[in-house]
C-alpha positions in Angstrom: -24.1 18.4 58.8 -24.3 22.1 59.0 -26.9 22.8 61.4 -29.4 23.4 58.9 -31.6 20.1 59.0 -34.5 22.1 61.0 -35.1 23.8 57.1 -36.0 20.6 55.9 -38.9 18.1 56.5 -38.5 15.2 59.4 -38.0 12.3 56.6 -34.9 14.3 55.4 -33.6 15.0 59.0 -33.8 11.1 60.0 -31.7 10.3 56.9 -29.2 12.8 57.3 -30.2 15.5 55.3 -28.6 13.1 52.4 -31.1 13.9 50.2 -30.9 17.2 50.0 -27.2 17.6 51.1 -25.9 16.7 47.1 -22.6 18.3 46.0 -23.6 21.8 44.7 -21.0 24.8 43.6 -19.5 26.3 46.4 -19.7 22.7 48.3 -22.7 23.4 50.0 -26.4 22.3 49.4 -29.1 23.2 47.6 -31.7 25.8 48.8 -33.6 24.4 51.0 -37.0 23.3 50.8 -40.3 23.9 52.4 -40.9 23.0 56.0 -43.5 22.7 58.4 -42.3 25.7 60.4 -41.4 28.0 57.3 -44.9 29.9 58.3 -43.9 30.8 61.6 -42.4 33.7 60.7 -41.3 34.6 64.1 -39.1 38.0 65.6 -38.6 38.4 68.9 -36.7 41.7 70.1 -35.6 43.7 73.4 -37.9 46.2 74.4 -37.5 49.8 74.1 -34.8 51.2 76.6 -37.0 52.7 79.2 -39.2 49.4 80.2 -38.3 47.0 82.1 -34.5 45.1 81.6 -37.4 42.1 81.4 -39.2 42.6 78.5 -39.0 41.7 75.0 -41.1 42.1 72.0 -42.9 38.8 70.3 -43.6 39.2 66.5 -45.3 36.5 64.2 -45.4 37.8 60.4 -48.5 35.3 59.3 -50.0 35.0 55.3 -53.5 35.5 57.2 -55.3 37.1 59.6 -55.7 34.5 62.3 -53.0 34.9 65.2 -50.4 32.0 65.2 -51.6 31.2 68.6 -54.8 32.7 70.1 -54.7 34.9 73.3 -50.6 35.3 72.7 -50.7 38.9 70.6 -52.0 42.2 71.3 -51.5 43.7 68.3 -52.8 41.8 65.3 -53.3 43.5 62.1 -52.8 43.4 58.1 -49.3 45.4 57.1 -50.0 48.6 57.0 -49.2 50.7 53.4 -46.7 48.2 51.9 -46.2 44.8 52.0 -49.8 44.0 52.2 -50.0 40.0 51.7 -48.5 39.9 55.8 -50.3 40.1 58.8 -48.1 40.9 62.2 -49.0 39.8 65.5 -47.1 41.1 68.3 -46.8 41.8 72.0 -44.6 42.6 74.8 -44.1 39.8 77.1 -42.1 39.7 80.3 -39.0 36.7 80.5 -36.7 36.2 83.5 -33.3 36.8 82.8 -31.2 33.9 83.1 -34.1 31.3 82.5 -35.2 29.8 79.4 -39.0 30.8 78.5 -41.0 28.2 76.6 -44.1 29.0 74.5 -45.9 27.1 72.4 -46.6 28.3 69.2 -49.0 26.7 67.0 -47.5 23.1 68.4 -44.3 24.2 68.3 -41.9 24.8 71.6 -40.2 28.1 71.3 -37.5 28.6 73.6 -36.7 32.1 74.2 -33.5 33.6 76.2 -32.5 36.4 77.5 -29.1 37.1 80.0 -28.8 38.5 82.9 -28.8 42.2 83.0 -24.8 42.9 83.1 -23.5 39.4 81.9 -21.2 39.1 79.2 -22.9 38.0 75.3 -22.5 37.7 71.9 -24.0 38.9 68.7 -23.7 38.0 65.0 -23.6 41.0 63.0 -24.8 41.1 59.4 -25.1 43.9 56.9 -26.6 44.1 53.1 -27.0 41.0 52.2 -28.1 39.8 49.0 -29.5 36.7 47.3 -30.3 35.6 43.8 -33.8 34.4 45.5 -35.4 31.2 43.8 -38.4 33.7 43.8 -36.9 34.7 40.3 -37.7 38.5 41.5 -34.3 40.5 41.8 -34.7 44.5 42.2 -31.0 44.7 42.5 -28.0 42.6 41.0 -26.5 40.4 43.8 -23.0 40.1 42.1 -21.7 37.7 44.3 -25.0 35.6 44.8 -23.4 32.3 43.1 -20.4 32.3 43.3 -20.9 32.4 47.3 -24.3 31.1 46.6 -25.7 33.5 48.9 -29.5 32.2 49.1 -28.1 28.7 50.6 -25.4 29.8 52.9 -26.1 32.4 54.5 -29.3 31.1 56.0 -27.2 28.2 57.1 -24.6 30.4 58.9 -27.1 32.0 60.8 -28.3 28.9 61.1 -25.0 27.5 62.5 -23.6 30.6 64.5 -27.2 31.4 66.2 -28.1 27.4 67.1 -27.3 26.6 70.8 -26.0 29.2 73.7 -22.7 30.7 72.3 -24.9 33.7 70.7 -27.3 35.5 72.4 -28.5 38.0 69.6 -28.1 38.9 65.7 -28.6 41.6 63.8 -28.5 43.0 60.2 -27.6 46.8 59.9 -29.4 47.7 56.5 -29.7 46.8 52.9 -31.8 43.5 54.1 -32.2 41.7 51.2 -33.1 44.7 48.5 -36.3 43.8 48.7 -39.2 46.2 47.4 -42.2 44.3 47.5 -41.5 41.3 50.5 -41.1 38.2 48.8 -37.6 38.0 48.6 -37.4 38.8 52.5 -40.0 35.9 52.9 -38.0 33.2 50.2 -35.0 34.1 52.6 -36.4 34.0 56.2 -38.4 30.7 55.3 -35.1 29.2 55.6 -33.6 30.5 58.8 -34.0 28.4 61.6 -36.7 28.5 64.1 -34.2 28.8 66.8 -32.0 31.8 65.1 -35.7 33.2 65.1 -36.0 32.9 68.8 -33.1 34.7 69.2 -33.1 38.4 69.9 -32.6 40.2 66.7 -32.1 44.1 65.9 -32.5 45.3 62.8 -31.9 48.9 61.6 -32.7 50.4 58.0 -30.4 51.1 54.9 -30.8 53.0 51.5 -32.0 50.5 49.8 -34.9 49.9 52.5 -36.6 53.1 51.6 -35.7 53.1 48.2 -35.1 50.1 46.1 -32.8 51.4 43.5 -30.9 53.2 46.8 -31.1 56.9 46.3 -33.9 58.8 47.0 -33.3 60.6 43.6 -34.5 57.8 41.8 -37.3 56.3 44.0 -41.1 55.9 43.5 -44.0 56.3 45.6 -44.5 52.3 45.0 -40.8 51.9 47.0 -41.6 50.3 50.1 -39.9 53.4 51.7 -39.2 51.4 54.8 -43.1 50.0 55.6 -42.3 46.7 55.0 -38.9 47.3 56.6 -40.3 48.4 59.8 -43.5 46.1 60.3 -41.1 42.7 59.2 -38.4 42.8 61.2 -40.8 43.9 64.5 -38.5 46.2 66.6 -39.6 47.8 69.7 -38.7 51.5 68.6 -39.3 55.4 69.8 -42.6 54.9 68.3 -43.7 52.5 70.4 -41.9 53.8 73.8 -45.9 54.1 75.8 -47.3 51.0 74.3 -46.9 48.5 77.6 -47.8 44.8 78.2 -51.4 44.1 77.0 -51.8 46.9 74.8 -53.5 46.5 71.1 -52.1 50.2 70.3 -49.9 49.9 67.1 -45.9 49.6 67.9 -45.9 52.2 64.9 -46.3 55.1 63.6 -48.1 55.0 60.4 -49.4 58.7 59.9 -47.4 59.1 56.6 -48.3 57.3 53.6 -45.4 56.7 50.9 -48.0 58.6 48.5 -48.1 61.6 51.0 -46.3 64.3 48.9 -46.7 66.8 51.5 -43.7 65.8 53.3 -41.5 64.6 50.1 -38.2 66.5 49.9 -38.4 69.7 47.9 -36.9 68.0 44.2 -38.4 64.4 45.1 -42.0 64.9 44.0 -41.7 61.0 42.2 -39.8 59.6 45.0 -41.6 58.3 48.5 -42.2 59.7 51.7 -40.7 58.4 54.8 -42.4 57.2 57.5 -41.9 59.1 60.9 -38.2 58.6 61.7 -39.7 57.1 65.5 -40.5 53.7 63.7 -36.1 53.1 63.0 -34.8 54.6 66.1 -34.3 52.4 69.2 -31.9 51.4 72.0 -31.8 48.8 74.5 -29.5 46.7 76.6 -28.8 42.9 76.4 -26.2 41.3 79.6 -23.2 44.0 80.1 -24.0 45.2 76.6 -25.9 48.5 75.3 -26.8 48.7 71.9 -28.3 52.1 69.8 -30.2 52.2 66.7 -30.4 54.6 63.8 -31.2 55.7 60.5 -29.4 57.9 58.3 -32.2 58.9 56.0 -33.3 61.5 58.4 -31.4 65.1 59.7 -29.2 65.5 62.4 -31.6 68.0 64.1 -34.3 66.0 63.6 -32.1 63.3 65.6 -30.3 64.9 68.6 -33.3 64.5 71.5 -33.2 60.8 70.9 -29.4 61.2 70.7 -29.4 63.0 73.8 -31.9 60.5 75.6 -30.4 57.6 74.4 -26.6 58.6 75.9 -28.7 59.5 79.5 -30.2 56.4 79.7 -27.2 54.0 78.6 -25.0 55.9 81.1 -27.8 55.3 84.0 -28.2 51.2 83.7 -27.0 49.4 86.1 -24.6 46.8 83.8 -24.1 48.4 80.8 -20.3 48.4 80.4 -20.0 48.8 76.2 -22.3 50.9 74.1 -22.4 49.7 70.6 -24.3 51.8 67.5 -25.8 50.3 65.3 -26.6 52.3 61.5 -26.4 51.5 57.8 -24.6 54.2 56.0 -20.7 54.4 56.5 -20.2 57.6 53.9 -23.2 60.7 53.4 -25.0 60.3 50.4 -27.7 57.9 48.8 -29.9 59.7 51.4 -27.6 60.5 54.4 -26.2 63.8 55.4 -22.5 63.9 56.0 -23.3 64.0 59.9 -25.8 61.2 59.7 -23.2 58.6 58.4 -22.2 56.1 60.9 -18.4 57.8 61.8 -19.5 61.1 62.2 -22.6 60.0 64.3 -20.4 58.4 66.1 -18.5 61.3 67.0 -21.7 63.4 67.6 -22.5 60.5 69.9 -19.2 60.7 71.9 -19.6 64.7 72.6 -23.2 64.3 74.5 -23.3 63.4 78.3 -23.1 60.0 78.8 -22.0 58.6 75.7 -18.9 60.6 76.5 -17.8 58.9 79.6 -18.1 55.6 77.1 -15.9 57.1 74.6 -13.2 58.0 77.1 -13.2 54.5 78.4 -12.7 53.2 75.1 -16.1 51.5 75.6 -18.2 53.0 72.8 -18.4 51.2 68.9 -20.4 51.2 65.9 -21.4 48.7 63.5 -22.1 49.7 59.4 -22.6 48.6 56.6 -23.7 50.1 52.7 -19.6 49.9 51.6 -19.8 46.3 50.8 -17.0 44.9 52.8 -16.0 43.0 56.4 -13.1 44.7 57.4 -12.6 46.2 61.1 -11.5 49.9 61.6 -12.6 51.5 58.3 -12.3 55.6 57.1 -9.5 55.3 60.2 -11.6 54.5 63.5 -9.1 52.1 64.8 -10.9 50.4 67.9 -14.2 51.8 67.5 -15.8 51.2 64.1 -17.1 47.6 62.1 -18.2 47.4 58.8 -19.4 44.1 58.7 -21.1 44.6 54.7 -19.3 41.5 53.1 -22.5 39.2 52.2 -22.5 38.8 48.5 -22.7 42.5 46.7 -20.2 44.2 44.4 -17.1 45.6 46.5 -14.4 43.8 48.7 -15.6 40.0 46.9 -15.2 38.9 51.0 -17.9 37.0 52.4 -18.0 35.5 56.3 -19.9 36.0 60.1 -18.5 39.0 62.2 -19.6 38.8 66.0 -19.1 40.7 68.6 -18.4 39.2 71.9 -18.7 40.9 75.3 -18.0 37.9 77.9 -15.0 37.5 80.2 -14.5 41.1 80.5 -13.5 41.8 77.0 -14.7 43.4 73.9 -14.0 41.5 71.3 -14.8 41.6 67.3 -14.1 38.0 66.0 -14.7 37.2 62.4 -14.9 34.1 61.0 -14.0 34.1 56.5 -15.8 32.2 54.8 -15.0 33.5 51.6 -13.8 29.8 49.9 -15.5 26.5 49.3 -12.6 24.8 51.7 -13.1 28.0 54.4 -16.9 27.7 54.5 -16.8 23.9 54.8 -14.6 24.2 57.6 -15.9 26.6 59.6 -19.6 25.3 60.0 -18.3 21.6 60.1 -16.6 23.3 63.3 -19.9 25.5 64.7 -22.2 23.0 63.8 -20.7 20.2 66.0 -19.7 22.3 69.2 -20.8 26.0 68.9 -19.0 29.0 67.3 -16.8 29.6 70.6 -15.1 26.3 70.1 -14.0 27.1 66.6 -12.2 30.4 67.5 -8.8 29.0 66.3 -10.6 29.5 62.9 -11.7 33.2 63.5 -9.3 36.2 63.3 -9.9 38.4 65.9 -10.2 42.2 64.9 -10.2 43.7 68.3 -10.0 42.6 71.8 -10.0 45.0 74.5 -10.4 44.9 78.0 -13.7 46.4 79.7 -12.9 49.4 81.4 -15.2 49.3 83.5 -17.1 52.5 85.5 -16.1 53.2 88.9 -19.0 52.9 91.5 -19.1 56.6 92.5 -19.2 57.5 89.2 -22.0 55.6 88.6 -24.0 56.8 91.3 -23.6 60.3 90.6 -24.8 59.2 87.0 -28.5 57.6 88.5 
């Protein structure tokens, strides 16, 4: 009914997902149960701006050592300083753009996409989200966890929004979870789709990833401090910009241990140490769309020569017609510097070369979350900044699936409220039968813009 019978065994998915489709609060299901492909914890992401448009990166998160399917990895190893009971297998593989890729995976056919380098796509953009996990374990209060019952529907509307060919890509911008030790990340993933998980997926870090209580004041060498963040969700970041295709070097940089007190903030002696800031930072383009990726948790200085690089490169690819950021933090604070928070990055981006010739063209926008609310335009950015933070903690009480849309020479921001039994019912009724693109008459659309595009000579000078 909702695009979510893949969660369930094939018994269940004959019948109609009857069985386990009983009227629950909310008018949705109960969580989902245990399938055969909950272990193939699978991420695939675009590889790190300067290799090829081709290549993306292939991550399988396993409970053992053995490699999902043999010969397939590179890089196969127990998690490295937290999150311990996973092993990640992962390597760069090449896909032509336009075609579907199959791979099988344990039995299983994995279809993998990727569009042509300048056509138009579409995202799903998700910030802290929070569950009241059937795990038991909560780190931090999900205030909105039942009455949206959180744990259920939001895997089934990224279930819903990422099934089939209207969405090319997803992301969540921070906060994932509040989860300090994994399982909760696990309860939740093991009941997303195997096709969302074959979608591209970008993931950048938020307070609450380094620290579980969300302030570094407070934390504790046995915070994950972003370990488990990093390793999980399987980006191809700075850190791993010279590992190629083939190559069993780590993707990371694990030099600093959480314990390592040497490089803990002068004040912070209890609280953790950060991993290199290489592991979070990343940017790469998908169709007509560039995307850059951040974390506030580290200085501005520290920041600029991947700020500079990034704005260089994303002005140089042939395509690339809207340059999207991509952080956590939308005020300083809670571990950000005031320049480090998503709207004055955004404004340090738009001064560099490159990034600058976005900005005039109206092209350049940013994504946030950490202020718990979907709402377009926030601290006054009309046109250019997103807080898409409205999945189930304390703040606006909105819950629903922002996306952003680049096709048929637009930029558009649709979102789609889900904040109501009757709204929610609706809307994936709609998605799940025909694709989110035929259900726009549900959406409200907070921007759409044409693509002002780069003139030719301009361009050339540029490369």
């Amino acid at each position: 009914r909702f695009g979510a019978c893949a969660a369930h065994v094939t018994s269940e998915a004959e019948a109609g997902c009857s069985s386990v489709c009983p009227s629950a609060p909310f008018g949705l299901a109960a969580p989902a149960a245990a399938s055969d492909i909950d272990w193939l914890e699978l991420r695939i992401s675009k590889a790190f701006g300067t290799k090829d448009y081709n290549l993306v990166r292939i991550s399988a998160i396993t409970s053992s050592a053995a490699a999902p399917e043999p010969g397939l990895f590179d890089y196969s190893s127990q998690f490295v300083h937290r999150w311990n009971q996973f092993y990640l297998h992962t390597a760069l593989k090449e896909l032509t753009p336009g075609t579907d890729m199959h791979l099988s995976i344990a039995g299983h056919d994995v279809v993998l996409r990727l569009p042509k380098q300048g056509a138009g796509v579409a995202g799903l953009l998700l910030a802290d989200p929070c569950v009241n996990s059937a795990t038991g374990i909560m780190w931090i209060g999900c205030q909105y966890g039942n009455e949206f019952s959180t744990i259920t529907n939001t895997p089934l509307l990224i279930n819903a929004f990422a099934n089939g060919t209207d969405t090319d890509f997803w992301s969540i911008s921070g906060d994932n979870f509040y989860d300090r030790s994994g399982d909760i990340t696990s309860d939740v993933f093991s009941r997303i789709s195997l096709e969302a998980k074959s979608k591209i997926f970008n993931a950048v870090p938020g307070n609450h990833d380094y620290w579980v209580l969300g302030d570094p004041m407070v934390g504790s060498t046995a915070d994950q401090c972003g370990n488990g963040f990093m390793q999980w969700y399987g980006q191809d970041t700075l850190a791993a910009a010279n590992v190629s295709p083939g190559s069993a070097t780590a993707p990371f940089d694990f030099s600093i241990a959480p314990s390592d007190e040497a490089t803990l903030t002068t004040g912070q002696h209890w609280s953790c140490s950060k991993p290199a800031q290489s592991n979070f930072l990343w940017y790469n383009q998908v169709g007509n769309l560039g995307m850059v990726g951040q974390t506030g948790a580290y200085a501005l200085s520290e920041t600029k020569p991947f700020m500079r690089e990034a704005c260089s490169w994303a002005a140089a690819q042939p395509g690339l017609e809207v340059l999207l950021l991509f952080g956590h933090w939308d005020v300083p604070g809670l571990g950000a510097s005031s320049r480090m928070a998503m709207p004055q990055w955004y404004t340090e981006m738009a001064a560099l070369p490159g990034c600058s010739a976005f900005d005039q063209r109206g092209m350049l926008k940013f994504v946030m979350g950490h202020t718990h609310c979907n709402d377009p335009h926030p601290h006054g950015r009309v046109g250019e900044g997103f807080r898409v933070a409205g999945f189930g903690m304390e703040g606006c009480g909105n819950y629903g699936m922002p996306i952003v849309d680049t096709t048929e020479d637009r930029v558009r921001f649709w979102y789609f409220d889900t904040s109501s039994s009757a709204l929610l019912d609706e809307v994936l009724s709609c998605v799940s039968r025909g694709g989110w693109r035929s259900c726009t008459s549900l959406a409200t659309l907070w921007l759409d813009q044409p693509i002002t595009k780069v003139a030719l000579e301009e361009h050339q000078l540029v490369i």
